[in-house]
C-alpha positions as CSV (number, residue, x, y, z in Angstrom):
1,X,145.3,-78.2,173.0
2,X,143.8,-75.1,174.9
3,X,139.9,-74.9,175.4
4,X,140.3,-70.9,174.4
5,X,138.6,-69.7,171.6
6,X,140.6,-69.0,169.3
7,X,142.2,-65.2,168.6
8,X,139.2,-63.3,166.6
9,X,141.0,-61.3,163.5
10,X,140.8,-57.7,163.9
11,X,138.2,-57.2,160.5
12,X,135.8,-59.6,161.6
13,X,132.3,-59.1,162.8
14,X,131.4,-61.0,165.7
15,X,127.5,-62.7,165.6
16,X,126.0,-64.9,167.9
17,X,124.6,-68.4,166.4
18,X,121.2,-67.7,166.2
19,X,121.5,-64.3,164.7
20,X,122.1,-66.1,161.5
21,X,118.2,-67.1,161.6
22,X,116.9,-63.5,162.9
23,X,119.0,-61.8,159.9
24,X,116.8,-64.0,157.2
25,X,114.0,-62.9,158.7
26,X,114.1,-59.3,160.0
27,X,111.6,-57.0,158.0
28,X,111.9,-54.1,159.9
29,X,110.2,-54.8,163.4
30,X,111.6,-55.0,167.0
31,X,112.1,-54.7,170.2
32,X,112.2,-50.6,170.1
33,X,112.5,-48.3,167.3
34,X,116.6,-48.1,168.2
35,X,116.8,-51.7,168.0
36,X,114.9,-52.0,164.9
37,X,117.2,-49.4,163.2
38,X,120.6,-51.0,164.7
39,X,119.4,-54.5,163.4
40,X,118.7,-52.9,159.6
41,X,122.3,-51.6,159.6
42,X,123.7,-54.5,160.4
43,X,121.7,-56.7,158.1
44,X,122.3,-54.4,155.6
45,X,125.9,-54.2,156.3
46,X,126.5,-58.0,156.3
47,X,124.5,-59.1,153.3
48,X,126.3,-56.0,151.3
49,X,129.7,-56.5,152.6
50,X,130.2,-60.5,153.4
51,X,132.4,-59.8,155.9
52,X,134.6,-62.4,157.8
53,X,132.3,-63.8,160.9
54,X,133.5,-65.0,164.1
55,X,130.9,-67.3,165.8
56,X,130.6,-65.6,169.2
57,X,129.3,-66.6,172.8
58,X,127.3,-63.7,174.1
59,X,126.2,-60.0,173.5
60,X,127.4,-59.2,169.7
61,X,126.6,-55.8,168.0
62,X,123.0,-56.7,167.4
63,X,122.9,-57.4,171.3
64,X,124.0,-53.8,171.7
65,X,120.0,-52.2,171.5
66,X,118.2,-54.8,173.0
67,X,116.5,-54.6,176.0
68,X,117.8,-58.3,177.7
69,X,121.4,-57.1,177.1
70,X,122.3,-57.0,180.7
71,X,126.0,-55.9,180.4
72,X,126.9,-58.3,177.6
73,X,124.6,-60.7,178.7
74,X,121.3,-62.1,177.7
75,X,119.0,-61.6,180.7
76,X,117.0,-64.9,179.6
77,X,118.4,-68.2,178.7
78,X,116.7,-68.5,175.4
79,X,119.4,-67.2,173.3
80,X,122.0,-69.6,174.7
81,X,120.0,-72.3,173.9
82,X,118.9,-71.3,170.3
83,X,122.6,-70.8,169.8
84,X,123.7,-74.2,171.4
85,X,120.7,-76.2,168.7
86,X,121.7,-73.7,165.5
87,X,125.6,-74.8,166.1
88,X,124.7,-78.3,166.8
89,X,123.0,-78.4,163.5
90,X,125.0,-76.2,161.3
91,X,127.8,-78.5,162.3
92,X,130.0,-75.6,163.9
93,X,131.5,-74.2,167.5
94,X,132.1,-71.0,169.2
95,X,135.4,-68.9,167.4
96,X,134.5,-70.2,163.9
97,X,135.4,-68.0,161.1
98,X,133.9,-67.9,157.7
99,X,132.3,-65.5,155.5
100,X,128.8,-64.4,156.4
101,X,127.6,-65.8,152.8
102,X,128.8,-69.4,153.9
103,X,127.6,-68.9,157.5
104,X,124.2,-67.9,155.7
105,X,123.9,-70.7,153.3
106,X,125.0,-73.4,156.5
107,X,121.7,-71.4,157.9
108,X,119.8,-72.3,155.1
109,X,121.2,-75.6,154.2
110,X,121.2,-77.2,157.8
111,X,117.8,-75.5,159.3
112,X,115.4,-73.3,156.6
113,X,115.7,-75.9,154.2
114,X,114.7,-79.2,156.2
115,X,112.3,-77.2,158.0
116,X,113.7,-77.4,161.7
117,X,113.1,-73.6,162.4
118,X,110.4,-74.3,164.9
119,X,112.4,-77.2,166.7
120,X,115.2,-74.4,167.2
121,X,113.1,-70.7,168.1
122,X,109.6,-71.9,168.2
123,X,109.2,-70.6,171.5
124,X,110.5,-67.4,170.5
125,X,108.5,-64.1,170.6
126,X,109.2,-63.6,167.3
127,X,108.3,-66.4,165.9
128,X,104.9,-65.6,164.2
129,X,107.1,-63.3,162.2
130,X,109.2,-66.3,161.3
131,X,107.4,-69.3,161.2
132,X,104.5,-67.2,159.0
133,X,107.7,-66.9,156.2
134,X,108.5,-70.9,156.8
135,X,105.5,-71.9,156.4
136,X,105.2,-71.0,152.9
137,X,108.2,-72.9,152.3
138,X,111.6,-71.6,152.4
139,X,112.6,-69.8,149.5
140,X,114.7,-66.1,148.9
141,X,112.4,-64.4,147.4
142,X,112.1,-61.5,150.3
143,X,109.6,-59.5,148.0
144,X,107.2,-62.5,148.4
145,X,108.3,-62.9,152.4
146,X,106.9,-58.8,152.5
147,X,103.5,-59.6,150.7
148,X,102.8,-62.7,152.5
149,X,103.5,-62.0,156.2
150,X,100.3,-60.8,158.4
């Protein structure tokens, strides 16, 4: 058995393992006003389309506008670790493929849920944004998330 990842359907969308946690929690703020926009499109687009994921190593789409994206790369090693702890505990490996709407409810089920968000991003820059929302319990009710985060 080869140790490639497997071949990546032509429709899918490609998202790194820890972008499944940023997309429940992304009201609107970022690193610059062009990341901010490119991370509402695809937000948008994913929770509106489901669309076949691939779990991916490095820069996705959402990498695209940020400032650590260093030619596909993450210039920190933050990201590689919150990816390595969300696929440990969501029970999954690089070149997965499943709906966004599974990947999002593995999200839920395996980290929001049983309240291990701060043992996987804690020491994230965003996490005041974050951990405000899991602090009041995790729940999907966003128009509560907007009213109750500083």
């Amino acid at each position: 058995m080869s140790a490639e990842l497997p071949a990546q359907p032509e429709n899918a969308f490609r998202l790194r393992p820890h972008h499944g946690l940023c997309m429940k929690f992304f009201i609107g703020k970022g690193y610059s006003g062009d990341f901010a926009e490119n991370m509402g499109n695809i937000k948008t687009f994913l929770e509106t389309n489901d669309p076949v994921i691939v779990i991916s190593k490095g820069a996705d789409s959402i990498c695209r506008k940020c400032p650590n994206n260093c030619g596909g790369k993450c210039s920190g090693e933050k990201a590689d670790k919150y990816d390595r702890l969300v696929m440990e505990l969501c029970g999954i490996k690089y070149g997965a493929e499943m709906l966004y709407s599974k990947y999002s409810s593995l999200v839920n089920e395996n980290i929001l849920s049983s309240g291990k968000l701060r043992s996987v991003c804690g020491d994230c820059k965003w996490f005041g944004i974050c951990g405000s929302w899991q602090d009041l319990t995790f729940c999907t009710d966003k128009e509560n998330l907007q009213k109750n985060l500083p």
